[in-house]
N, C-alpha and C positions, 0 to 999 in steps of 0.2 A: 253649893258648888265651890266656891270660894275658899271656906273651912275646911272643903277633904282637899286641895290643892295645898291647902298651909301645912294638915297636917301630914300628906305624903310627902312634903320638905323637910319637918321635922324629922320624919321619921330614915330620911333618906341620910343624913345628918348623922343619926344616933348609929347608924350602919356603918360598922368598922371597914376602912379599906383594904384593909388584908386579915385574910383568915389565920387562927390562929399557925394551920400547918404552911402556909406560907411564910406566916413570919420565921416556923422554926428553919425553915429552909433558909432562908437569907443570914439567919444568925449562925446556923452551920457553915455556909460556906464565907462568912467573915470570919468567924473565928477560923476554918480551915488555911483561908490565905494569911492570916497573922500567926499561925503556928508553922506554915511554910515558908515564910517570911523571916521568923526566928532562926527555922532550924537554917535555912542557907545561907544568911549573912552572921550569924552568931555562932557557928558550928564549927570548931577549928579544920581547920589546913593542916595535915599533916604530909610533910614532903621525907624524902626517905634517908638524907643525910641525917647525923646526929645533930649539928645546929651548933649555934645561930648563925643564921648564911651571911657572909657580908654580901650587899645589893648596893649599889653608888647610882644615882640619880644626877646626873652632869646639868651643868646649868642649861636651859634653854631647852632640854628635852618637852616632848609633850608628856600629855597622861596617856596617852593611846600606846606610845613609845616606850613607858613607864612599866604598863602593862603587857604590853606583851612581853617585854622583857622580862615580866616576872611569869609570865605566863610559860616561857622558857627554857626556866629552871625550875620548873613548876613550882613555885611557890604560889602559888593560885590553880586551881583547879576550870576554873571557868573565865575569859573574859570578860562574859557575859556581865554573871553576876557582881566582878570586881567592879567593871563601869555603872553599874547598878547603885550600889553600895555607895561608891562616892558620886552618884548625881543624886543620892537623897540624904547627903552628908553636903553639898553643895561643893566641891572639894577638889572638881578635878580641875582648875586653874588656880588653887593652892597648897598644891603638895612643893614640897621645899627639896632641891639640889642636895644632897650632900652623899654620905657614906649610912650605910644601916648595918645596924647586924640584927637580924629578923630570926626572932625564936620559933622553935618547931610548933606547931597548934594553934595560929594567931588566926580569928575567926576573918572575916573582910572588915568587917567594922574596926577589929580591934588594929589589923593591918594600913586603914585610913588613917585611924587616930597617930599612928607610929608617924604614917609620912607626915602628917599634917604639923606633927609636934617639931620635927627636924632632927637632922644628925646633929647627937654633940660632939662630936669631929671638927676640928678646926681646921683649914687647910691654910700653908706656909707658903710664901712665894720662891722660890729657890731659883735664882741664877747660873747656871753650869758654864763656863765659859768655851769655847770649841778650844778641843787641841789640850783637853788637861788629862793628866797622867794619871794612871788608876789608882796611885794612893792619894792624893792631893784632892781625887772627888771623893774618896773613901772620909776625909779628913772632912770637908767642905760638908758633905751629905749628914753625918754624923754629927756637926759643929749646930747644923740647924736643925735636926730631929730629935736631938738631944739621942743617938744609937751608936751601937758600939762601933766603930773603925775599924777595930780588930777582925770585929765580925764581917763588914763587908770585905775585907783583905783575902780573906778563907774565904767565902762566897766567891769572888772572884777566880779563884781558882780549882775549883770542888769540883770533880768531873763527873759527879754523878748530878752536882747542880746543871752543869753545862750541856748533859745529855738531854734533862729533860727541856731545856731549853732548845732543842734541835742545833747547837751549836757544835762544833766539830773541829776543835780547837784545847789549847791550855789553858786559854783564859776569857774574862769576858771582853778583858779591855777590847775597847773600838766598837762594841756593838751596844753601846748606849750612848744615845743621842744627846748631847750636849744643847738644853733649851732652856727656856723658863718655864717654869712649870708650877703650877701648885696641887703640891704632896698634900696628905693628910697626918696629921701631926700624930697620931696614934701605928700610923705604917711603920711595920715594922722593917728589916735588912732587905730580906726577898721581893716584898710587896715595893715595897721602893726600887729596886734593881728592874724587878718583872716590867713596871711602866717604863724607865728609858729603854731596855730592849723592845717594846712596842711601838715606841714612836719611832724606834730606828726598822723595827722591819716594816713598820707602813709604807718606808720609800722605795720598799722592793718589793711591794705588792702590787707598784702599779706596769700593768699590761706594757708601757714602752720599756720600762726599766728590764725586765724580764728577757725582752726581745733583745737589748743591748748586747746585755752579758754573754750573751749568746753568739752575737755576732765578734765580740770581741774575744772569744771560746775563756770566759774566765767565771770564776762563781763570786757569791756576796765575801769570803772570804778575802779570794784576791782584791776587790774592789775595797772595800774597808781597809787594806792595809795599804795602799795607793791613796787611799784619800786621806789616812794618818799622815801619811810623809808631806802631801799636798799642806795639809794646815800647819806643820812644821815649819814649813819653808816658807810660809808669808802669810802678811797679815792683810795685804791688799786681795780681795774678793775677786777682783776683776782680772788679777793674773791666774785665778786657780784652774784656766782649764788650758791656758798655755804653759803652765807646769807641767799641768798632767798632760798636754802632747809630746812634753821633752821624754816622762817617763815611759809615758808607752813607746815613742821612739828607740826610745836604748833596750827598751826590751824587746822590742821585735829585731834588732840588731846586736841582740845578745851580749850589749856592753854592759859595765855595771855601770851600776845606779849611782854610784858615790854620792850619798844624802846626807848633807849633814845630821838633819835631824834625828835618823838612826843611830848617830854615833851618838848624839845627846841622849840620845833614849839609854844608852848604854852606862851614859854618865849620871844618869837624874836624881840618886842619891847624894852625889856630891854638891859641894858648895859652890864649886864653879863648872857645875852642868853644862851650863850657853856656853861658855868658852872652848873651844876645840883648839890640841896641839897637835902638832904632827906624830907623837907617838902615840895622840889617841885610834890615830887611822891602823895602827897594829894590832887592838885588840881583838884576838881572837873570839871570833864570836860569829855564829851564822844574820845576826842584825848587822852586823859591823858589813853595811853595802862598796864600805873600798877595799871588802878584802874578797869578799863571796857574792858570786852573781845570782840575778834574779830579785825576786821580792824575799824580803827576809820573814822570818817564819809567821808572823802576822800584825797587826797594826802596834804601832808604837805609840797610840794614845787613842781618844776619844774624838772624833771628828765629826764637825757639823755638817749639817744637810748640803750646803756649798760645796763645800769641799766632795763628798761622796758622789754631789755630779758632777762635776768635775771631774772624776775617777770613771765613771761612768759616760762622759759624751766629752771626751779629750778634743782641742782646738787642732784642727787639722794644718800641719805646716811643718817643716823641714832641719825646726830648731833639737842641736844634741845636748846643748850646756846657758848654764845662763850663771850669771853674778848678781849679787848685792851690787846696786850702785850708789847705796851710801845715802839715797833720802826715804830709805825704805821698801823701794821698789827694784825690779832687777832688769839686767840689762841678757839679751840673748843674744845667742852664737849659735849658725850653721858649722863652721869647723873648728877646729882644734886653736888655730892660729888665732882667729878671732876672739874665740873664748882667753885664749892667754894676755892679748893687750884688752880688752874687757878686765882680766880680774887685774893688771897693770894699773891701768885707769884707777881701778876702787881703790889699790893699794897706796897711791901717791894722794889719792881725795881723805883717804884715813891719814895718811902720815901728817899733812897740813891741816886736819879738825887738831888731830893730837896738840901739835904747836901752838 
């Protein structure tokens, strides 16, 4: 009894646990999931541009944000399998910020490997300063990207560049936003122009701004050229929206504007630009605000975010003129009179610095 118990253990032992058509069945469908496997993360992406797409990854994005973005410009066919791909690459809280240019056919594997390696794009910190004049950022922008000047000069004024920019205008100046910014050292003329005109229409994409211009019946045009004159005429922050209630005041009073900084705009090639004479108030010119009423044909530089609200939510009050008072700041006037011993005052405060 004992003996046939041992030997139907034995024999229980030497009995294979799967038959051979089961084994072939497990081995078909491993090999089938590793030849599925191949062909969707090793099978290039073909997207329908000719290539290679530049893709920019901003610091602090996620991978999910990564991906759909690429998922958007189809350069991936599937989410799915992209999130795939880099959680069996471990990768998706190490893909690297920068600029790509992504070739047509790159499988997902080979598309992980690309983020994972980095952009070799350098990016430059650039300082623009508010209120600088279209050739002096052409000079500045050029100086640090090492690009031509000349080229941004003709950019600037290219009306079929300006069209496709939804611009409506002769030039670009004023519709790029004076920031810090870090450029990628490879950007070319455009690609550098394209980003300050973006951060300058962000301020007019938001829902209150919209509502403003409207109630004030004016468009981003007028506004930019109001907030030019705004950063011309001081460098103190804090006065820029009692400016702009002096300028909206004369314009809704149909006076002119008399800006200096129009007429400096008029002077910016010469040597002594800042300085205004009284024959400079003759130059015939539709910028020239002491000789032609209204806003002059459009912004007379590049103005920062301040300044354009300022232009946009003007300080409400009853001032028409205002002066330098001589410590940098200015002094304002309801009437004519006032304004006249105001600029008195500055003028005897200058005559005793001179001394």
């Amino acid at each position: 009894m004992i003996r046939k118990k041992v030997n139907n253990i034995i024999n229980l032992k030497k009995k294979p646990l799967l038959s051979d058509t089961e084994m072939y069945i497990i081995f078909s469908i491993f090999g089938f999931m590793v030849g599925l496997m191949v062909f969707i993360f090793y099978a290039p992406n073909y997207y329908k541009s000719e290539g290679p797409v530049e893709f920019e990854i901003k610091q602090g994005s996620s991978f999910t944000t990564v991906v759909d973005s690429l998922y958007s410009i189809e350069l991936v066919k599937s989410k799915f399998f992209m999130h795939s791909a880099a959680f069996l690459y471990g990768a998706e809280t190490n893909v690297k910020a920068g600029k790509y240019k992504i070739p047509n056919g790159l499988s997902y594997f080979d598309l992980i490997e690309l983020l994972l390696t980095g952009s070799k794009s350098n990016q430059v910190k650039i300082t623009i300063p508010e209120g600088i004049w279209q050739h002096n950022l052409a000079g500045l922008l050029a100086g640090k990207l090492n690009l031509d000047s000349a080229r941004f000069m003709e950019l600037s004024d290219d009306i079929n560049y300006l069209q496709e920019l939804g611009i409506n205008a002769n030039t670009i100046e004023g519709y790029l936003l004076p920031e810090t910014f870090f450029i990628y050292d490879d950007s070319d003329e455009i690609e550098t122009f394209n980003k300050l005109f973006s951060e300058m229409n962000k301020i007019f994409e938001i829902d209150s701004v919209e509502r403003q211009m409207n109630l004030l019946e004016m468009d981003k045009h007028g506004i930019l050229t109001i907030a030019s004159i705004i950063e011309g005429e001081s460098n103190i922050r804090d006065e820029f929206k009692k400016i702009s209630g002096v300028y909206h005041n004369r314009l809704k009073k149909n006076m002119l504007l008399q800006a200096d900084p129009t007429v400096q705009y008029l002077k910016r090639y010469s040597p002594r630009r800042n300085k205004i004479y009284y024959k400079d108030l003759e130059i015939d010119s539709p910028y020239n605000t002491y000789k032609y009423g209204g806003l002059p044909p459009g912004p007379i530089n590049n103005p920062g975010k301040d300044a354009v609200l300022a232009a946009l939510f003007p300080e409400e009050h009853d001032y028409y003129y205002f002066v330098a008072d001589g410590t940098g700041g200015h002094v304002f006037a309801r009437t004519l009179n006032q304004h006249n011993r105001n600029v008195g005052e500055y003028r005897r405060w200058r005559r005793n610095n001179r001394r």
